[in-house]
N, C-alpha and C positions, 0 to 999 in steps of 0.2 A: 454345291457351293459355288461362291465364285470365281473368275480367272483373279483375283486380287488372290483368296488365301490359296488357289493352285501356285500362283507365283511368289508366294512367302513361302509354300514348300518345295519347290526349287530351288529356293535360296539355302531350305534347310538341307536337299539333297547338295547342293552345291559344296556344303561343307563338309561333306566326306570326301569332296576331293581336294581340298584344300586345307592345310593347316593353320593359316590364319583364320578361316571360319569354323573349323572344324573346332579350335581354341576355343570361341566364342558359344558352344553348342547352341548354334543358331537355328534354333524352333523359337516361332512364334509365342507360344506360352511360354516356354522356358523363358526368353527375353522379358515377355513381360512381369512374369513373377519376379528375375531380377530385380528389375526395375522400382521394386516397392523399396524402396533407400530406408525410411525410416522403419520399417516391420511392422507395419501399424493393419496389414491385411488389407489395403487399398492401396492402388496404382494411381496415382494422379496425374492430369497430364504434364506437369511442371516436372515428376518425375520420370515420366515415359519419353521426356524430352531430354533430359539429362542423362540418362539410359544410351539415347541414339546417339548423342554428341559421344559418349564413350565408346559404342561398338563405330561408329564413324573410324574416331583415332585407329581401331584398330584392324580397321580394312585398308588404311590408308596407307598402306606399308610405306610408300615413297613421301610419306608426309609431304605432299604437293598441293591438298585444300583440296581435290579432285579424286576421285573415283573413277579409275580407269581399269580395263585390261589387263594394264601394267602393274597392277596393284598384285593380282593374279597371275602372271605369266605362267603359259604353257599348260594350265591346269586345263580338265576334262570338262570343269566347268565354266569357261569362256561364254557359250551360247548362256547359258541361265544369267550369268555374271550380265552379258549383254543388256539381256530382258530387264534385270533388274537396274540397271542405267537408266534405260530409255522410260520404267516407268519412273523414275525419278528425274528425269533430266527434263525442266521447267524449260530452260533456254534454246532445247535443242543441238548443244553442243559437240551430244555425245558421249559427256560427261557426265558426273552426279554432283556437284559441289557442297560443301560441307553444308552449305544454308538450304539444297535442295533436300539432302539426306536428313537434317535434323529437323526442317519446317516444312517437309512435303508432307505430303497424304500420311495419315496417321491409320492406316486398311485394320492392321491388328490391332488396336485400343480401340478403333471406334465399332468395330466386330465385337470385340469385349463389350464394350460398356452397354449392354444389351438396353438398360434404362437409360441409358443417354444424361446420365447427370455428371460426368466428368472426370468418373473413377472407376476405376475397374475391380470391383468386390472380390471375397475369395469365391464365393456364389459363382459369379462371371464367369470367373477365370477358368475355373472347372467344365466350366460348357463350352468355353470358349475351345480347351483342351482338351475335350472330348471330340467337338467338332472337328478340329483337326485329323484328329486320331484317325477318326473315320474318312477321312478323305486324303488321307497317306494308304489306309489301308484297301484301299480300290486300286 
């Protein structure tokens, strides 16, 4: 697989040491079957962006618009926390900002959407989450 879904499961290891992500049971499938708001067995991206703007709020602990460190202090997962900035952070800053987090790279939906037409089926989503699977379990 690639270093995009190794470092979306970082993100997911990251959240056994934190209980703001831990909250969130931030796996990649998981998030994205969330994300289907109406039940209808398709992820959209209208949905899979409304989805981020919600797990956003909820890493933002210091509700500052920014994704920091400080969001996380002291946790075991700082270095992943970091990676996951730096692949988000368009400007450089160091930061992730709310518009970086919810309009950046979309790595997990567009992984899913194996036919590329815009939605992530229950089909997808299953290989998607099998893919995973096996690249947690190495």
């Amino acid at each position: 697989m690639t270093k995009s879904i190794a470092l979306l499961l970082a993100v997911v290891a990251a959240g056994a040491a934190s209980p703001a992500l831990a909250q969130m049971q931030f796996e990649p499938g998981e998030m994205l079957a969330r994300a289907d708001a109406d039940g209808d067995g398709r992820i959209t991206r209208a949905e899979n962006r409304a989805a981020r703007e919600q797990t956003f709020a909820r890493i933002d602990r210091n509700g500052d618009g920014m994704i920091t460190s400080q969001d996380l202090p002291g946790r075991r997962s700082g270095e992943r926390l970091q990676k996951l900035i730096a692949s988000l952070d368009a400007d450089g800053d160091g930061r992730a900002s709310r518009k970086e987090f919810v309009e950046g790279r979309t790595v997990a939906f567009d992984r899913a959407d194996a036919n590329h037409d815009g939605a992530v089926d229950r089909d997808e989503l299953a290989s998607f989450r099998e893919a995973a699977a096996q690249l947690r379990s190495r």
